[in-house]
N, C-alpha and C positions, 0 to 999 in steps of 0.2 A: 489169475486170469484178469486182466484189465479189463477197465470199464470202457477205455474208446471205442467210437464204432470203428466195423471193420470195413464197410463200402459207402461211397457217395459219390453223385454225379452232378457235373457242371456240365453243361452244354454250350459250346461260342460258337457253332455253324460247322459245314465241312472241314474245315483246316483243323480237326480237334485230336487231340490225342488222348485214350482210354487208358489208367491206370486202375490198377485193383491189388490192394495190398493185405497180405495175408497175416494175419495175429493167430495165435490159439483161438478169440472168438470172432473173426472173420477177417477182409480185406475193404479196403479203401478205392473207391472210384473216380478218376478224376479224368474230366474231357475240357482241354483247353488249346490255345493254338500254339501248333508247333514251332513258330518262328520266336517266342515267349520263351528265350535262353539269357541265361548269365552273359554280361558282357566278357567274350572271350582276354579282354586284353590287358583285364584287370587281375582273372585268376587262372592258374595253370590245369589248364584241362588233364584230370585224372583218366587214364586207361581203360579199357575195359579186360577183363579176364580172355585169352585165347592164346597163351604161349604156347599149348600142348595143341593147338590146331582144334578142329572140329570133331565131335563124334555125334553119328548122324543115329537116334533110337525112335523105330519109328516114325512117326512126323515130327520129332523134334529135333533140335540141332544141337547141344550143348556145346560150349566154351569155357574153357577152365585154362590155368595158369599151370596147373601140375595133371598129369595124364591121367584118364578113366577109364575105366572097365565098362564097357556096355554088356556086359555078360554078370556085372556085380549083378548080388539080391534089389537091389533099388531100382538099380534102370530096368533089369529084364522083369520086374514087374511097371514099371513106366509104361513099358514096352505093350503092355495090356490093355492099358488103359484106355487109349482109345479105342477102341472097340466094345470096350467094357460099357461107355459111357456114351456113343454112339446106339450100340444096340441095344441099351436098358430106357433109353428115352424115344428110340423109332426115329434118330435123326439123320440123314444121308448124310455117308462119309466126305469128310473134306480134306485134300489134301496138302492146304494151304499150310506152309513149314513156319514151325513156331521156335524161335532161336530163343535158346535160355543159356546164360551166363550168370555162372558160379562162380562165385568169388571165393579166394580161400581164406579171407579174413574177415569179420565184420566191418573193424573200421574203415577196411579199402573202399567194401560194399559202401557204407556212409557215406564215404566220402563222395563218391561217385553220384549217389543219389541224392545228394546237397546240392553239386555241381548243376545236375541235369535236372531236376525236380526241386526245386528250393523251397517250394510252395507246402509241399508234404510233409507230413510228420512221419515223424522216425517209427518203422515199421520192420518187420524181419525178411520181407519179398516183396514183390512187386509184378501186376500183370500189366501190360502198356499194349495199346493195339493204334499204333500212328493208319492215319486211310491211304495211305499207298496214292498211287495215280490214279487219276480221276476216270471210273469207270473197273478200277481192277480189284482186287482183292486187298485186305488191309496188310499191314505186316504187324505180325505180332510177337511180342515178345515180354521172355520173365526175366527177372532181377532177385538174385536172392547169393546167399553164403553157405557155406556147409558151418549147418549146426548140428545140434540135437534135435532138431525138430524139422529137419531138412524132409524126413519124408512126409510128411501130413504138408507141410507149407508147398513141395513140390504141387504131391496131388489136387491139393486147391486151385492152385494157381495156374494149372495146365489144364483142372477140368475147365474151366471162365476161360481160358482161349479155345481150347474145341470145343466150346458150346458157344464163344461170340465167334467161330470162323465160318459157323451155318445161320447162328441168328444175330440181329443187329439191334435189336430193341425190347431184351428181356426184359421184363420189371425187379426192379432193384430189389426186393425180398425174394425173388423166385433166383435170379442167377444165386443169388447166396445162398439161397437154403438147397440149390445144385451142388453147389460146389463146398458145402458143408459134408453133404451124405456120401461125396465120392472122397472127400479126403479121406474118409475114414480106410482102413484095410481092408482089400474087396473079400477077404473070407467074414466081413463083418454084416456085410450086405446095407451097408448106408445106417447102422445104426450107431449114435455116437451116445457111448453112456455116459461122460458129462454133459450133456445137451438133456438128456433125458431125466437123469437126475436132480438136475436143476429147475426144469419142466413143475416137476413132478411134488416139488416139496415150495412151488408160489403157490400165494393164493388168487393172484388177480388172475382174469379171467382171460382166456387168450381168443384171439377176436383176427380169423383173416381177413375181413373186411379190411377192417384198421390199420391191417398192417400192409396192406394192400393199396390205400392212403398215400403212405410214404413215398415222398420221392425225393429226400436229401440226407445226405450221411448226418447230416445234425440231428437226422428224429430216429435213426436207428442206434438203440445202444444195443448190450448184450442182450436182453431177454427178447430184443425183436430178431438177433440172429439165432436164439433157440427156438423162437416158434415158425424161423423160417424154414429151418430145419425140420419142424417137427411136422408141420404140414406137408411137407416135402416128402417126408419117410412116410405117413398117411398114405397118402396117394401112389406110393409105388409098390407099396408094401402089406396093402390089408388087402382090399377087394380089387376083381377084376373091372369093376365100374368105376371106382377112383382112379384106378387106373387109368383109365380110359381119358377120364376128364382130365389128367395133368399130359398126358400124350397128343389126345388133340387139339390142347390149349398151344402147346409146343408149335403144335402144326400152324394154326392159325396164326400165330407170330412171325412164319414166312410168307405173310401173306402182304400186301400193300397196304390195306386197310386195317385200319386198328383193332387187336383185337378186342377189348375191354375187359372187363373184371373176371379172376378165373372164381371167385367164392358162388356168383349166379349157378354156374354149372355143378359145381360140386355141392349147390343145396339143395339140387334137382337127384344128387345120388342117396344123401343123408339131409333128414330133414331138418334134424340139429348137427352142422358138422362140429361144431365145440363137443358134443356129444362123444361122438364119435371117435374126434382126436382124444377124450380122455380115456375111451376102451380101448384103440388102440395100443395107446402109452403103458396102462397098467399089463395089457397082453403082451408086453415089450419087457417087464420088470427084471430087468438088470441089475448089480451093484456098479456102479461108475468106477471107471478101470481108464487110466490114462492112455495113449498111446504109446508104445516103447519106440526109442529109436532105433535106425539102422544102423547095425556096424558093419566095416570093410565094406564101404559104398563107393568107394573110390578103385 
């Protein structure tokens, strides 16, 4: 598991485009203006993957270079997902279509993402959400290759577009420790036992305020995507009052006005939440179990 973070955000104004890249311990966030392209005239614009046409799964659209099954193990659980992830956080469905192109080789992927992104470090996917026409919905889209790890990098990557095609201004430790708990396999219920095994055997003290702080990919390494995580699994997963506070934090994020800090709220449920997250965690005691890939996904 490398130590880069896996999300960070720039902000240049409207004309910005959202990436988010997916690692074993998270993704990368980048908002810059979209006119901010390689000079075409110097290098030969790479392809994108869609020789085999479209297949449409659920809200998403996939492009591939050799033909897919939407009936595989991988997609017809895609195919769940939204809703999964919709109806476990109370957020109105959107039916804004998220195009994902698979590449069938890494290096193509590379290449591609050198081309278009040059600015980025080398990552195994990619979520990009460009703002559409002014007033409309954004377009959003994934970048990634068939690996070994195709299904945890899908499900991250696609939970961060259905959760920014309802919200626009998650806090950077919460979209990730989202999108941490869904990558996992939904019979897992958001629980990831290397995140928690790792939790579990630091000593320093894990602190949401602090991590709450953060607002650039430079101050998140790994142990701030385990405790985004792990705060994340707290709140959906122990009581119906934690619950409650990370559902109508959600809520107030579509609201105009800012919402501010979600730790306030949740120290009105647990009056130590450090506390708490550590009885959670041992109530969780697992041995850490990697995720297996999917075969015949294609």
């Amino acid at each position: 598991m490398a130590d880069s973070p896996r999300s960070g955000r720039v902000r240049t104004g409207y004309g910005a485009i959202a990436c988010a890249l997916a690692l074993l311990v998270g993704c990368d966030t980048l908002f810059r203006n979209r006119n901010d392209l390689p000079p075409s005239a110097t290098i030969t614009p790479p392809t994108l993957p869609g020789k085999a046409g479209a297949q449409r799964v659920s809200q998403f659209v996939f492009y591939s270079d050799t033909p897919i099954k939407s009936n595989a193990p991988l997609f017809d659980e895609l195919s769940q997902l939204r809703e999964q992830v919709f109806h476990e956080l109370h957020l109105p469905p959107s039916n804004t279509i998220i195009q994902v192109y698979l590449f069938d080789e890494q290096e193509k992927y590379e290449r591609y993402m050198r081309y278009r992104y040059p600015e980025l470090p080398k990552r195994r996917a990619f979520f990009v959400a460009h703002p559409g026409v002014p007033g409309g919905p954004r377009e959003l889209f994934v970048f990634t290759y068939w690996g070994d790890q195709i299904r945890q990098d899908l499900r991250h990557e696609l939970t961060h577009a259905l959760v920014n095609s309802v919200l626009r201004d998650v806090p950077l430790w919460l979209d990730e420790g989202i999108a941490e708990y869904f990558e996992t396999p939904p019979e897992r219920k958001g629980l990831n036992s290397l995140h928690l095994d790792a939790i579990k055997r630091r000593s320093e003290p894990v602190d949401l305020a602090a991590l709450e702080r953060l607002d650039q990919v430079q101050q998140m390494g790994r142990s701030q995507y385990q405790e985004a995580w792990a705060w994340t699994h707290l709140m959906l997963r122990s009581t119906p009052q934690a619950r409650a506070v990370l559902l109508g934090y959600l809520q107030s994020l579509r609201e105009p006005k800012p919402a501010g800090a979600l730790y306030p709220r949740l120290a009105e449920v647990y009056s130590a939440p450090a506390d708490a997250l550590a009885r959670h965690l041992a109530a969780n005691d697992l041995p850490a179990a990697t995720i297996r890939p999917v075969v015949n996904h294609r």
